[in-house]
ZATOR-751436 format. One line per field, with one value per atom (N, C-alpha, C): residue number from 1; chain; atom name; x, y, z. Coordinates in Angstrom, 1 decimal, decimal comma. Layout:
N
i = (NUM;...)
ch = (A;...)
at = (CA;...)
u = (X;...)
v = (Y;...)
w = (Z;...)
//
This chain:
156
i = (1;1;1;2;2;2;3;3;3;4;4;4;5;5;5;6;6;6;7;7;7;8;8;8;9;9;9;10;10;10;11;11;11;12;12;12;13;13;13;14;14;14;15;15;15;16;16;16;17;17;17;18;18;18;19;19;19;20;20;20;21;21;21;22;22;22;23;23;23;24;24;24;25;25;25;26;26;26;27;27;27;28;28;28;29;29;29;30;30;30;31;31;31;32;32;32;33;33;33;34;34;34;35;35;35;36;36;36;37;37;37;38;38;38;39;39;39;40;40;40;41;41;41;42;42;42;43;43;43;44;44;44;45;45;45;46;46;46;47;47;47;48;48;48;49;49;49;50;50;50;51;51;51;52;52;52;53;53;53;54;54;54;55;55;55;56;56;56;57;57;57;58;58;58;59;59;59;60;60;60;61;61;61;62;62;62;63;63;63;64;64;64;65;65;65;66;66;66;67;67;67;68;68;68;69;69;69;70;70;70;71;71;71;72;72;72;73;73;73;74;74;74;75;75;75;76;76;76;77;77;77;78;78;78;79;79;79;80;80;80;81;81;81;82;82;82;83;83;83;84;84;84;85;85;85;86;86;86;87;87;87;88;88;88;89;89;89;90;90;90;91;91;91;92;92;92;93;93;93;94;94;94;95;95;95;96;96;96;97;97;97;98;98;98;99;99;99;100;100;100;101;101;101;102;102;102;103;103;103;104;104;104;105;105;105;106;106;106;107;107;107;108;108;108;109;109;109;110;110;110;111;111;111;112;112;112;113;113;113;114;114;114;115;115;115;116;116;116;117;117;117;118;118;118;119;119;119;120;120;120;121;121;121;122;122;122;123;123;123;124;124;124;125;125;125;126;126;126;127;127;127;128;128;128;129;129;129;130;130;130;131;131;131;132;132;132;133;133;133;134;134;134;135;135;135;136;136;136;137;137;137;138;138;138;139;139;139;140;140;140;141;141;141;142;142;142;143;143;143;144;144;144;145;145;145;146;146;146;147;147;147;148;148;148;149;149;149;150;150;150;151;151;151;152;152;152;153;153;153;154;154;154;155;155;155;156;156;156)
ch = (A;A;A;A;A;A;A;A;A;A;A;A;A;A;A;A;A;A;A;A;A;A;A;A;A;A;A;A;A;A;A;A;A;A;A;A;A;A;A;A;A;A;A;A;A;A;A;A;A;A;A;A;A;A;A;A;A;A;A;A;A;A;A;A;A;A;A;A;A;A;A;A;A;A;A;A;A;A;A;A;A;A;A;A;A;A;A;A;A;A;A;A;A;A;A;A;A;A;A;A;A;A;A;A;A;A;A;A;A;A;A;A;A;A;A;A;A;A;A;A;A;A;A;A;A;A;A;A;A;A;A;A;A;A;A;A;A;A;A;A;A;A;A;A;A;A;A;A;A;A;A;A;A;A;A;A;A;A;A;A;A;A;A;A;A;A;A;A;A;A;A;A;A;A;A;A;A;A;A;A;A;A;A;A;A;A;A;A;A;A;A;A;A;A;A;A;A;A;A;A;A;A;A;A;A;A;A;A;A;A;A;A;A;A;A;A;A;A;A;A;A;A;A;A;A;A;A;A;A;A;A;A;A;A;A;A;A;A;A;A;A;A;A;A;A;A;A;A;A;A;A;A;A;A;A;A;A;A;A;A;A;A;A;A;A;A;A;A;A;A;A;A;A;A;A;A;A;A;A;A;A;A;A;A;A;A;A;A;A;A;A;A;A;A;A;A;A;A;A;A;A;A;A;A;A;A;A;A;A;A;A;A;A;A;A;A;A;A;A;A;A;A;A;A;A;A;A;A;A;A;A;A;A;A;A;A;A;A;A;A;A;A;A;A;A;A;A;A;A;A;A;A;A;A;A;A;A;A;A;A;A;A;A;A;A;A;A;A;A;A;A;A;A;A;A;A;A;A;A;A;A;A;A;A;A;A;A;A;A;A;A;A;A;A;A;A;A;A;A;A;A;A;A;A;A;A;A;A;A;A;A;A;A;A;A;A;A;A;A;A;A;A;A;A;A;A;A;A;A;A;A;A;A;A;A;A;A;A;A;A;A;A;A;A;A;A;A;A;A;A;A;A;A;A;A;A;A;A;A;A;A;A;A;A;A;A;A;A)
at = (N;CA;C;N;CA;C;N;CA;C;N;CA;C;N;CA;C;N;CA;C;N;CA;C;N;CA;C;N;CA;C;N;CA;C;N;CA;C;N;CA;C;N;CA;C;N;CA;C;N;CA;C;N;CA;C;N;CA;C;N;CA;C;N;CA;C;N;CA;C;N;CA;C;N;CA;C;N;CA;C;N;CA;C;N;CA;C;N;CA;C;N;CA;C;N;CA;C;N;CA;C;N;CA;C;N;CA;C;N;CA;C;N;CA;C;N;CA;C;N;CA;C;N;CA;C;N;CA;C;N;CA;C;N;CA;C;N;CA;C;N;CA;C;N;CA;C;N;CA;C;N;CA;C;N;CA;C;N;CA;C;N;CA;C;N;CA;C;N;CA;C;N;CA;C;N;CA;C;N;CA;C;N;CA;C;N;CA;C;N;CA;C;N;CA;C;N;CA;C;N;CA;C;N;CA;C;N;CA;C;N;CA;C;N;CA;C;N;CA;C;N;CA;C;N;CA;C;N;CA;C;N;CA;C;N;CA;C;N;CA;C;N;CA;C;N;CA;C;N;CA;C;N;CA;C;N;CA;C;N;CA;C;N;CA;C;N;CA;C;N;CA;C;N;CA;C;N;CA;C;N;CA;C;N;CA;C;N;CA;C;N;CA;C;N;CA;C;N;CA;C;N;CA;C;N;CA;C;N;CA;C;N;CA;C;N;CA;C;N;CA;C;N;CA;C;N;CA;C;N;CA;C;N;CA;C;N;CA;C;N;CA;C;N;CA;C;N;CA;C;N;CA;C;N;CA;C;N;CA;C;N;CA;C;N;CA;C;N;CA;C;N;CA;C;N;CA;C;N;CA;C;N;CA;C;N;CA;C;N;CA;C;N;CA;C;N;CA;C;N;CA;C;N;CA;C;N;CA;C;N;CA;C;N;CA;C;N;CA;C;N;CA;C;N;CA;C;N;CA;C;N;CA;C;N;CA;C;N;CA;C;N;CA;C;N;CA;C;N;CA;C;N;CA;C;N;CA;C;N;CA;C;N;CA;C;N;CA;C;N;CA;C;N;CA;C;N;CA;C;N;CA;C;N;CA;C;N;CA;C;N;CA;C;N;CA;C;N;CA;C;N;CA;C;N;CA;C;N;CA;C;N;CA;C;N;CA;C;N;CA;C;N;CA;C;N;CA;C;N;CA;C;N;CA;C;N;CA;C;N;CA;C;N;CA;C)
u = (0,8;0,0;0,9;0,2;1,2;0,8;1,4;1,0;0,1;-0,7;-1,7;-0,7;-1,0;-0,1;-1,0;-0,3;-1,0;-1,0;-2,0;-1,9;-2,0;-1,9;-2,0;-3,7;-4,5;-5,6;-6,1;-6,6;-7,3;-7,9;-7,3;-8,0;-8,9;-8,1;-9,1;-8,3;-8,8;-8,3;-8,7;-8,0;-7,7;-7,7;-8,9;-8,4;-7,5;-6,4;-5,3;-5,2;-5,8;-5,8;-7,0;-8,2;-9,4;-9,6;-8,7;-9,0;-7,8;-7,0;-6,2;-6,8;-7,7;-8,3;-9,5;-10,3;-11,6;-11,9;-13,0;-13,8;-14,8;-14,6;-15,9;-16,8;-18,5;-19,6;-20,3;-20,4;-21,3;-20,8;-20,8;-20,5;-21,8;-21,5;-22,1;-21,5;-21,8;-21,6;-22,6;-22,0;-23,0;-22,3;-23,2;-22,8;-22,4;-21,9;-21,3;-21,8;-22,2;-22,5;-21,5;-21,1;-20,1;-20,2;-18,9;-19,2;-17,8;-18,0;-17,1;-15,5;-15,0;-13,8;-13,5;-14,4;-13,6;-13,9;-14,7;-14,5;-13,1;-12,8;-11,6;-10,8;-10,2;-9,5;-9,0;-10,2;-10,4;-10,0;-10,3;-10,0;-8,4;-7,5;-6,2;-5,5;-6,4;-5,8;-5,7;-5,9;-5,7;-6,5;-7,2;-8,3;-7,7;-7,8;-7,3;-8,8;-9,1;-10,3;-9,4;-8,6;-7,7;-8,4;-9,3;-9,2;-10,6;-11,2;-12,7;-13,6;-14,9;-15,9;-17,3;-18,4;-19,7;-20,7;-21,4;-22,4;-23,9;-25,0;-25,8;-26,9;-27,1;-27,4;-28,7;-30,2;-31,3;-31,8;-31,3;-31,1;-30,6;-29,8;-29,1;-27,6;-26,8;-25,4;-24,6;-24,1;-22,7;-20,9;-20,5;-19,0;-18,2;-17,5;-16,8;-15,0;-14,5;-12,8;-12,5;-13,3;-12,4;-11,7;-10,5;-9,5;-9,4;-10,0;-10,2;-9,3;-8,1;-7,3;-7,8;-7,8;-8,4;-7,8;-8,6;-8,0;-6,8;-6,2;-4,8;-5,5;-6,7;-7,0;-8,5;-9,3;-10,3;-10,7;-9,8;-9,6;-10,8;-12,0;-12,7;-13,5;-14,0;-15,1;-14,3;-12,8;-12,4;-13,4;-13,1;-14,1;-13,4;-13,9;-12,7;-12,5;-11,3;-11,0;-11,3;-12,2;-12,4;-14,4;-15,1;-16,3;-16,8;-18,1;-18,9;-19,5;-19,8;-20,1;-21,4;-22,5;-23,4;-23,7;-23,7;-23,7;-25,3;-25,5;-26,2;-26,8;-27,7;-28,1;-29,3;-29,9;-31,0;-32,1;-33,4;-33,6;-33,4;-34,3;-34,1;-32,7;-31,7;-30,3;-29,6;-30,0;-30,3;-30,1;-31,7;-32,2;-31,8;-31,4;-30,9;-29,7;-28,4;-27,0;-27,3;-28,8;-28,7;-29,0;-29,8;-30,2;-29,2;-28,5;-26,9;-26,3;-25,7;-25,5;-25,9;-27,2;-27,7;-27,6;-27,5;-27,5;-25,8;-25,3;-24,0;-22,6;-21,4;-20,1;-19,8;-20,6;-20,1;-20,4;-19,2;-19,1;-18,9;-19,5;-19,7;-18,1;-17,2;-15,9;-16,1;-15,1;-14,9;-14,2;-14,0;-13,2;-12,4;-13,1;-12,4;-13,8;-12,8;-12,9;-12,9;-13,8;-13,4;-14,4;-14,4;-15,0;-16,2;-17,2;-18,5;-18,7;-19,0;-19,4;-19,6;-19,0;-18,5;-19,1;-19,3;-19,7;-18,7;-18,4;-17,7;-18,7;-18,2;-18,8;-17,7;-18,3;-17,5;-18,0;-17,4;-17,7;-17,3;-18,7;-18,2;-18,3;-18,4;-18,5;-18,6;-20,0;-20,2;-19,4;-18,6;-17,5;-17,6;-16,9;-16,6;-15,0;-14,6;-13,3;-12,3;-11,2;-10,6;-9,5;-10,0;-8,4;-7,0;-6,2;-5,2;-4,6;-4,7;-4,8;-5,2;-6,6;-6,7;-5,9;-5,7;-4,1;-3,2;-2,5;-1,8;-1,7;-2,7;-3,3;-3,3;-4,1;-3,8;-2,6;-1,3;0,1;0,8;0,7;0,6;0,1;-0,5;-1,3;-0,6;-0,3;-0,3;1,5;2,2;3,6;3,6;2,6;2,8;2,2;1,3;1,1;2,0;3,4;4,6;5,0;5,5;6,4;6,3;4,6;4,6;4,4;4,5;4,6;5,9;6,8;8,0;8,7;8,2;8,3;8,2;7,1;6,4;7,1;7,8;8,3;9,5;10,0;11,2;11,5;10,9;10,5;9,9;9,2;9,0;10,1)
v = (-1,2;0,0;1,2;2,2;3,4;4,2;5,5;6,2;6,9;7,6;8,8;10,0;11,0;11,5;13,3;13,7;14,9;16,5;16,7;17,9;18,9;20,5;21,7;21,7;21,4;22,3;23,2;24,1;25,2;25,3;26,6;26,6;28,0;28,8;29,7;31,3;32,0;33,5;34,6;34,7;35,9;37,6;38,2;39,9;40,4;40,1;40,2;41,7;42,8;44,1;44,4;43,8;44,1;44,4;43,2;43,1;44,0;44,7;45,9;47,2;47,3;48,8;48,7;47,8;48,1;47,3;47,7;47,2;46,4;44,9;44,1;43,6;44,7;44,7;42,8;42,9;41,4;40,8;39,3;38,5;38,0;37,4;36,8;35,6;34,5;33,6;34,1;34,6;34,9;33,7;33,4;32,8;33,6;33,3;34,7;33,9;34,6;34,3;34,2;33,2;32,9;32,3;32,5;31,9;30,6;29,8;28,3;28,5;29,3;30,0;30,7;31,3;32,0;30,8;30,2;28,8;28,2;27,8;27,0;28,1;29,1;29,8;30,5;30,3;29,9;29,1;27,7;26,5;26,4;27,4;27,2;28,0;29,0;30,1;31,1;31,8;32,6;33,9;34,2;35,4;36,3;37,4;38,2;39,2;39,4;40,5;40,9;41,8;42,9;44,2;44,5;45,9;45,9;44,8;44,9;44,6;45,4;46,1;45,6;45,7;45,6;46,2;46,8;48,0;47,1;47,5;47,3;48,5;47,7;48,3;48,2;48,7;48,5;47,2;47,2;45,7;44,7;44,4;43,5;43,6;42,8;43,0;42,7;43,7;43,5;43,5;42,7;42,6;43,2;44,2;45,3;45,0;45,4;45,2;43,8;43,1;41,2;41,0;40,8;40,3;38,7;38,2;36,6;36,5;36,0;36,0;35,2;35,0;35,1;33,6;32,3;30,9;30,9;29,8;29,9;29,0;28,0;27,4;28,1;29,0;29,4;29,9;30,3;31,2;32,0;31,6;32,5;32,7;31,4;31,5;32,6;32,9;33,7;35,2;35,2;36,4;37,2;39,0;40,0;40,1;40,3;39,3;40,1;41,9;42,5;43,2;42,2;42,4;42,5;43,0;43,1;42,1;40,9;40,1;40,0;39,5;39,7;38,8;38,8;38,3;37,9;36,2;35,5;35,8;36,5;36,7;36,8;36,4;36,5;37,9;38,0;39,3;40,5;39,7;40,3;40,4;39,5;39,8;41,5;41,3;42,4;44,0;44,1;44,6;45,4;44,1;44,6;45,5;45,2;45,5;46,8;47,0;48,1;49,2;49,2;50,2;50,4;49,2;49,7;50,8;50,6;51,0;53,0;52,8;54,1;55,1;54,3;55,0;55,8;55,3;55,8;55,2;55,6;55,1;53,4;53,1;51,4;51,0;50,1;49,5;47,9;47,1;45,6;45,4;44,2;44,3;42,7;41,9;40,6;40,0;39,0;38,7;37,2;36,7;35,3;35,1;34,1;33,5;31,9;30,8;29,6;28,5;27,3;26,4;25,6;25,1;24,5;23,8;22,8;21,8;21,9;22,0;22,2;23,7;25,2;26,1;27,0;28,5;29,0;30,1;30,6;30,8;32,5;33,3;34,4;35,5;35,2;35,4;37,2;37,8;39,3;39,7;40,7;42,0;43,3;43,8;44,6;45,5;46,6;47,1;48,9;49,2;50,4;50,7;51,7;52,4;52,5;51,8;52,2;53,6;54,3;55,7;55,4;56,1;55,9;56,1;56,9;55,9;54,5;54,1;53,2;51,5;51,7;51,2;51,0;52,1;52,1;51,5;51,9;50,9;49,7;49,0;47,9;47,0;47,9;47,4;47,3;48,4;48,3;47,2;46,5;45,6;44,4;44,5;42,9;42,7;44,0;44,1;43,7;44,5;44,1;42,6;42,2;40,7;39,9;40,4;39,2;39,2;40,1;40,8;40,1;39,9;39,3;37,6;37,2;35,8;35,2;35,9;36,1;35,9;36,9;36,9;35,9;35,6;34,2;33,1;32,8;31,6;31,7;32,9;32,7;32,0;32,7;32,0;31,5;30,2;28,6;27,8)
w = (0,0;0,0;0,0;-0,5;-0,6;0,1;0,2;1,5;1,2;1,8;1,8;1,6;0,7;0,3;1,4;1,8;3,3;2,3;1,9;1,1;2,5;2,0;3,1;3,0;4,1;3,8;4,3;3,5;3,9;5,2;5,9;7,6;7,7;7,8;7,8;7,2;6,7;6,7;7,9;8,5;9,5;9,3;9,6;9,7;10,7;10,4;11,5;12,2;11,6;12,2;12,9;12,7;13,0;14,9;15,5;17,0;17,8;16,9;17,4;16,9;16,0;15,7;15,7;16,3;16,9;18,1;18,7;20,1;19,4;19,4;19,1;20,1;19,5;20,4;20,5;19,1;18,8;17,2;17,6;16,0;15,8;14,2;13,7;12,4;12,1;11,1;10,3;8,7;7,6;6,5;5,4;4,4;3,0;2,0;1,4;-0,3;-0,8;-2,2;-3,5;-3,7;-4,3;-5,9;-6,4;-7,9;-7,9;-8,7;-8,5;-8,7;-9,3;-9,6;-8,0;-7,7;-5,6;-5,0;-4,7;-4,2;-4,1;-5,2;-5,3;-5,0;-5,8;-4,9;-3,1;-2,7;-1,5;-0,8;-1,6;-0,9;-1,2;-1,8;-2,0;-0,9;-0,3;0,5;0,2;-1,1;-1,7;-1,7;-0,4;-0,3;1,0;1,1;2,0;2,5;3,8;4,1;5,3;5,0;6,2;5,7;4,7;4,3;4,2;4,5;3,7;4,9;4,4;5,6;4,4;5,7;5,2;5,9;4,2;4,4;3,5;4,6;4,0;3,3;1,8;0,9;0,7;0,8;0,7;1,1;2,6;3,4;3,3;2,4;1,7;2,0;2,9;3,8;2,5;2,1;0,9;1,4;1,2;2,0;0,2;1,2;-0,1;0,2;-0,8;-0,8;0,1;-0,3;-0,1;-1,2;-1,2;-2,2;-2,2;-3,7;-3,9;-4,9;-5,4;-6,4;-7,4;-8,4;-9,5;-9,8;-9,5;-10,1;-11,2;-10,8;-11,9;-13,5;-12,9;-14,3;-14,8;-13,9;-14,5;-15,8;-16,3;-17,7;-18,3;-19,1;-19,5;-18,2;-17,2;-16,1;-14,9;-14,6;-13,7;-13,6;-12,3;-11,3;-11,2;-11,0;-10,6;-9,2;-9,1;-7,7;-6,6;-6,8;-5,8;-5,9;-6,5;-6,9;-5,2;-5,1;-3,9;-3,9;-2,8;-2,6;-1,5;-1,9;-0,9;0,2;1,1;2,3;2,9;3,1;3,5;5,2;5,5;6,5;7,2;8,4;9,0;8,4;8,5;8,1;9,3;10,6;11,7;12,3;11,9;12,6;11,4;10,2;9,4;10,0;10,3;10,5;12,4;12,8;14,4;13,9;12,9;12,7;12,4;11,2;10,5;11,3;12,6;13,6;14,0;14,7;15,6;14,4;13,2;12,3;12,4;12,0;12,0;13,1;14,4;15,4;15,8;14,7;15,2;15,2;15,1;15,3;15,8;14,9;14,6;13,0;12,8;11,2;11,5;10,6;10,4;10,1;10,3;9,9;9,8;8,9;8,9;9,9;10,7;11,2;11,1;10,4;9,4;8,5;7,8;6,7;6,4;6,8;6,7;6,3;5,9;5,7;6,6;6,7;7,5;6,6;6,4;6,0;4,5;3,9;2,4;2,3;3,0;2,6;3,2;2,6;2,9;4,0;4,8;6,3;6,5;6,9;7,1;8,8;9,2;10,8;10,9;11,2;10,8;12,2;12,6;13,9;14,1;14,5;14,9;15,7;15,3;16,2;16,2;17,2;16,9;17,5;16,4;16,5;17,5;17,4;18,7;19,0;19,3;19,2;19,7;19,1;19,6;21,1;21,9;23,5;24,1;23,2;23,3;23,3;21,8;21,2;22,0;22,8;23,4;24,6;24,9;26,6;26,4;25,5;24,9;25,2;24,4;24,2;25,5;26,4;27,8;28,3;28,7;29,3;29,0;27,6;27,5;27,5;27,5;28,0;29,5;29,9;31,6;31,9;31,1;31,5;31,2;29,7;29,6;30,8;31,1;32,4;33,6;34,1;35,5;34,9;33,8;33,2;33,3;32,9;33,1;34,5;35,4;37,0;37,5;37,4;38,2;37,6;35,9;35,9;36,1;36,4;36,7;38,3;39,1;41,0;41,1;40,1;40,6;39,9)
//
């Protein structure tokens, strides 16, 4: 018998900036409407949402500047790899985002990107802005937590 041969597979894509420049209020899992060309490039790793936000458009949740790179064998079927993509969502969970929304200084942000059961799944968040003091405090905190991590394993 021969061996199973261990491809990479696809885990998940990360908004790696999202949880250092904003305060996340509330998530949600949405489903994202896709064409068979982002699929597969997807399933290679190939999509990035560090830059991309979602506004809803005559109730309808659209996820804007997601970068899906454009299949290497798609050829005539290839997608442009920064189209707006509409996003699969409750009406009433909708409808709750769009109030928070209107009422003021919060924006929907992605927060990954990953697979469920052969569908692509995009976990977004309700957030608002963090200022720069904030930031900073932040970096503070979690210096002072190496620090007494440090301490403590150094004196057991």
């Amino acid at each position: 018998m021969s061996r199973k041969k261990t491809s990479e597979r696809f885990k998940e894509v990360r908004n790696s900036s999202a949880r250092r420049d904003y305060f996340i209020d509330d998530t949600l899992e949405a489903g994202i409407v896709l064409s068979g060309t982002e699929v597969k490039s997807i399933r290679k790793g190939m999509a990035q949402i560090n830059d991309a936000h979602v506004r809803i458009d005559k109730g309808i949740p659209v996820l804007y500047h997601t970068h899906i790179a454009e299949y290497a064998f798609g050829a005539n079927a290839n997608h442009n790899p920064y189209r707006p993509r509409k996003l699969l969502l409750n009406i009433r969970e909708i409808r709750k985002w769009e109030q928070a929304i209107q009422s003021g200084g919060r924006t929907i942000i992605p927060l990954k990107m990953y697979f469920k059961k052969g569908l692509v799944k995009l976990e977004i968040a309700l957030c608002r802005t963090k200022k720069q003091y904030d930031k900073r405090e932040d970096l503070r905190k979690a210096v002072d937590l190496r620090e007494t991590q440090r301490t403590v394993k150094h004196h057991l």
